[in-house]
C-alpha positions, -999 to +999 in steps of 0.1 A: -379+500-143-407+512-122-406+511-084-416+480-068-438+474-036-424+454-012-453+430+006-435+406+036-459+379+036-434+362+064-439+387+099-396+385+107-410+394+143-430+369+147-425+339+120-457+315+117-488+320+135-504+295+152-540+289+143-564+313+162-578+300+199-615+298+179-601+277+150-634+258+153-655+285+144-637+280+109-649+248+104-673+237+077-698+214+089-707+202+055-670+184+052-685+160+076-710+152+048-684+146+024-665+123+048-694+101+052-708+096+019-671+093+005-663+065+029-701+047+024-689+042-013-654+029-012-673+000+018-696-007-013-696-038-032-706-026-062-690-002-085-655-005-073-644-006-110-661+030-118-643+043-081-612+031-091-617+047-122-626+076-107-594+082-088-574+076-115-593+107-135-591+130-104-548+123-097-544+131-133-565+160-130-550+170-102-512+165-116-527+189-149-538+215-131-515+223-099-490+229-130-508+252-149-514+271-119-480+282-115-478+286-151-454+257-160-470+251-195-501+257-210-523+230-229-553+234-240-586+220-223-599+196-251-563+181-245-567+180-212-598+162-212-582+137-233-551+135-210-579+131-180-599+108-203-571+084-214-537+090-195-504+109-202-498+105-235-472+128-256-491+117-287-521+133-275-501+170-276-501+185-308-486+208-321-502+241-307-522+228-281-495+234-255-467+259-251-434+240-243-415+207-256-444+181-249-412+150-238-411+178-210-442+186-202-450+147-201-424+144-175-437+171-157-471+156-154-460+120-140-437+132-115-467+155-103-492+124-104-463+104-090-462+125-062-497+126-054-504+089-054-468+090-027-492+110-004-518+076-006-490+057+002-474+078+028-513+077+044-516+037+039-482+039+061-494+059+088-460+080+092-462+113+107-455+141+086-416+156+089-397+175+073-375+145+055-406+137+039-413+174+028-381+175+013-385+140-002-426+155-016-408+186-034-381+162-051-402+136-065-424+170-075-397+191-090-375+161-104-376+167-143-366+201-135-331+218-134-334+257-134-359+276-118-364+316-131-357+343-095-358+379-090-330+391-077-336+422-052-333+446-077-359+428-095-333+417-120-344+382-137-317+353-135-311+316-132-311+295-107-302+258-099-330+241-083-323+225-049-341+191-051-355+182-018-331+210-002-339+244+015-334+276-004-297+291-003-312+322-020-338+344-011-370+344-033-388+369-043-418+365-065-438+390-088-473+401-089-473+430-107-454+458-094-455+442-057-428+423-046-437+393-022-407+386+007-414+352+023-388+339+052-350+342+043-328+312+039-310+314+075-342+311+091-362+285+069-349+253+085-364+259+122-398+277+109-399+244+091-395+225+123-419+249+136-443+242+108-442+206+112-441+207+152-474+228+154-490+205+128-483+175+150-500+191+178-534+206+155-538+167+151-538+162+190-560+190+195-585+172+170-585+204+143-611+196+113-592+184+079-605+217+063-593+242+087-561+222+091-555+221+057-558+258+048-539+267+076-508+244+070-513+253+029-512+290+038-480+288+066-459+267+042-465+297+016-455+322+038-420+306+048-415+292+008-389+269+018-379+258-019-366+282-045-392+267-065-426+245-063-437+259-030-471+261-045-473+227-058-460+216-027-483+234-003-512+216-025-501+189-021-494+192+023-532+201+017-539+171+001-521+148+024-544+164+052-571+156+034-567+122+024-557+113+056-593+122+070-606+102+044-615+130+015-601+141-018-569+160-027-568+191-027-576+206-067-575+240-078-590+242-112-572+269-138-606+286-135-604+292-098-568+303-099-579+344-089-603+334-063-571+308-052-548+334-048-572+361-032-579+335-006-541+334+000-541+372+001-569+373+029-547+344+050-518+367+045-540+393+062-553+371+092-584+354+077-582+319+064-621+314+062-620+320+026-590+294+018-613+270+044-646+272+023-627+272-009-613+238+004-644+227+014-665+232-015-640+215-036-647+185-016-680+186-023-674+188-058-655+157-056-680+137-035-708+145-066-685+139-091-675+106-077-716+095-072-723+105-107-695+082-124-709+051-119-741+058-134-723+072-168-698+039-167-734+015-159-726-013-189-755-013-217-790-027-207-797-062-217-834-058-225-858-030-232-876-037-200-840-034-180-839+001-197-868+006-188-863+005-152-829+021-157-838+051-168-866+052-139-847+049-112-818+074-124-845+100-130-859+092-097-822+098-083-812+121-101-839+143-090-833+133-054-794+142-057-801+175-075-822+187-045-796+175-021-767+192-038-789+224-040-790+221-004-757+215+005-747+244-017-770+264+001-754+261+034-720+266+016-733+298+006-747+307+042-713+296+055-692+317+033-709+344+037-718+346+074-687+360+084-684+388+060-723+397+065-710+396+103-685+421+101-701+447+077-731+451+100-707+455+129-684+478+114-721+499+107-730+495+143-696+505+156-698+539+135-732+549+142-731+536+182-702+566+185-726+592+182-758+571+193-747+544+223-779+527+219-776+511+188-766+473+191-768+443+172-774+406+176-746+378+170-754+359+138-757+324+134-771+300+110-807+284+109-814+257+092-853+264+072-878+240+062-896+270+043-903+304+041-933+323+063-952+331+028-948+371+037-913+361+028-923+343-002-945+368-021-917+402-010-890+372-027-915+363-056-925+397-066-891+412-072-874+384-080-898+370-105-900+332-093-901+315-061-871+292-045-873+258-049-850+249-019-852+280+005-829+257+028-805+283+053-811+320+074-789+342+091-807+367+108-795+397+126-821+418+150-810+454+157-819+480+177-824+511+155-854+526+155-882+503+146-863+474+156-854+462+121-844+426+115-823+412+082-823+384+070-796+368+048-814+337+028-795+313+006-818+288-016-819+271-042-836+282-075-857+260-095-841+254-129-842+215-142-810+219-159-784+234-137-776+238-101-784+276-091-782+287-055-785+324-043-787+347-013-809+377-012-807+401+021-840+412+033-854+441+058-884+433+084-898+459+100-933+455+118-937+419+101-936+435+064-909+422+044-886+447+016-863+426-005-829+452-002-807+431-025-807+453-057-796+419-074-792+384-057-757+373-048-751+334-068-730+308-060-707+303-093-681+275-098-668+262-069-659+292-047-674+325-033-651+356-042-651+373-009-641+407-020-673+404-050-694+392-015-683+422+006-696+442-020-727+430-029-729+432+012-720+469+015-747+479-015-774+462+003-769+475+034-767+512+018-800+505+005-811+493+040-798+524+056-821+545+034-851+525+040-847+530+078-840+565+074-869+571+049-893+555+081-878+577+109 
């Protein structure tokens, strides 16, 4: 057996952090958004039916997929869509579409949506969270299971019971590869739980937004792993509660975003929940269109020609309206995501060059909100690009003293394209009012989260290019 890597993902010096002093800067101010529009519908009179329908569609979603992400079972997506579609059915399982018994999997998949619609009640109860009711989450979560698969530390694989509702009595130590992951050891998992729970209590006093708060219980109940298994699923689900408590949706990581999932996880490990915050965030978002386009697919047939008529006007006329909205909100998504990241690689550039040449600062960056483009912008966008933004909506712009005083500009927008959502950024140079596009290739928004690693790189080549440039002018 090849040597393992050891990775402590619980600091035994230290235990759980608190959340940093500028835990507001973290916050994602298009979750407000979300809150609003979300509440503004369940107040409606009218299409309670398709809302109610709605939720039903999203728990079992949400009981699906926070299983395959920890690789209990497999089933294939046209299954799942029926499953979503229709309910739990072991019927609907055939042979080949999933990889264990189906009786099992079934079981599997209503104690998860069992547990989820818990959290609603748990919410409609107004209890404060405690451990007791952690314990109580992970045994309504894990109850159709017995054995649970360990490492030992060796890396040796063997069988263990599984603790329902209990604390670990062994250590766990999960595989990635060759790495190793050590969380906090059984003798100290009770108080970091009390911890956990005690700091919580007091991130609600301070007024922490759901988002931040969220992530940053998710990511802390990882890093102690309290259970021997279904610490993931739980942690979703501590998310979710969060969440639903401010009035959003649960927390849902789609078997597409499972990489960009765990890489968020990775970076919290490493001190930076921002991505685990935007993922969050976005997923909300999501939600919120998902939820305002169900009732028009649900509307019962027309009763006349002329009721079509007007029908299909007014969901044209709307749908237009919504498309430019969520291109917008996606565009500030984008600039949120990636403000950070653009923050730091022009500062670690600054720091290296302003050892040899004290001079050279840069501004702080911040977000702008754009009603359009100055048209320089436009045509330097328009002629390497090859079309023009449709929504140039969000800026962050950096001024900095090297030589010529050049300023970037990060610009996220959205593209023109009748029958999908695209949003971009592009990075662009100004020097003396002219305008260089230094992007070799704009960086789009896909699915529902920004791979911050992909980001940093896309950051790093444009910035080389920008380097050049300046050089090329001295």
């Amino acid at each position: 057996m090849s040597e393992s890597t050891e990775v402590h993902i619980w600091n035994p010096q230290t235990g759980i952090q608190d959340l940093p002093a500028d835990w507001n800067s973290l916050s994602v101010p298009s979750v407000k958004d979300v809150q609003t529009e979300w509440a503004n519908l369940l107040n409606s009179s009218k299409g309670q039916g398709e809302i109610q329908e709605f939720n039903e569609r999203l728990h079992r979603e949400w009981a699906i997929e926070t299983g395959i992400i920890e690789n209990l079972y497999d089933i294939e997506r046209g299954v799942t869509l029926t499953l979503i579609e229709q309910g739990f059915s072991a019927a609907v399982m055939e042979h080949g579409s999933v990889n264990r018994d189906r009786e099992y999997i079934l079981a599997l998949l209503n104690d998860q949506k069992d547990a989820l619609e818990g959290l609603f009640a748990f919410v409609k109860q107004d209890q404060p969270l405690s451990t007791s009711y952690i314990k109580s989450l992970h045994a309504a979560m894990t109850r159709s299971q017995t054995t649970v698969e360990a490492f030992d530390p060796e890396g040796n694989k063997i069988q263990v019971p599984l603790l329902h509702g209990d604390w670990k009595k062994q250590s766990n130590y999960p595989r990635r590869g060759d790495h190793v992951y050590m969380y906090c050891p059984p003798e100290q998992t009770a108080s970091e739980m009390d911890r956990l729970v005690q700091m919580h209590h007091e991130h609600l006093g301070k007024g922490v937004s759901p988002e931040v708060e969220a992530a940053w219980l998710h990511h802390r109940f990882t890093q102690i792993h309290p259970f021997q298994d279904g610490n993931g699923r739980v942690a979703r689900a501590l998310a979710s509660l969060v969440l639903i408590r401010a009035g959003l949706f649960p927390f849902l990581v789609p078997r597409d975003e499972k990489e960009i999932y765990l890489e968020s996880l990775e970076l919290a490990d490493q001190g930076d929940l921002r991505s685990l915050t935007i993922s969050i965030a976005r997923g909300q978002q999501i939600s919120i269109r998902r939820a305002k386009s169900l009732g028009a697919k649900l509307a019962p047939p027309s009763n006349s020609l002329q009721e079509a008529i007007s029908r299909i006007e007014l969901a044209l006329s709307e749908s237009s309206e919504s498309q430019a909205a969520r291109r917008k909100r996606a565009a500030r998504f984008l600039a949120e995501a990636l403000q950070e990241p653009f923050r730091e690689s022009i500062g670690e550039v600054i720091k290296r060059i302003s050892n040899t040449h004290p001079g050279i600062t840069s501004s702080s960056t911040s977000i702008q909100e754009q009603e359009q483009f100055p048209q320089s912008l436009l045509n330097a966008l328009s002629k390497q690009l090859g079309y023009l933004p449709l929504s140039p909506s969000f800026c962050i712009e950096v001024s900095t003293t090297f030589p010529l005083n050049p300023v970037l500009y990060l610009y996220c927008y959205g593209v023109s394209d009748p029958l999908q959502d695209i949003v971009e950024a592009s990075l662009l140079l100004g020097i003396n009012s002219e305008w260089r596009l230094i992007s070799p290739e704009p960086f789009r928004l896909n699915g529902a989260a920004v791979n911050i690693t992909s980001a940093k790189e896309w950051l790093e080549t444009s910035i080389t290019v920008m380097l050049d440039l300046i050089r090329a002018d001295l």
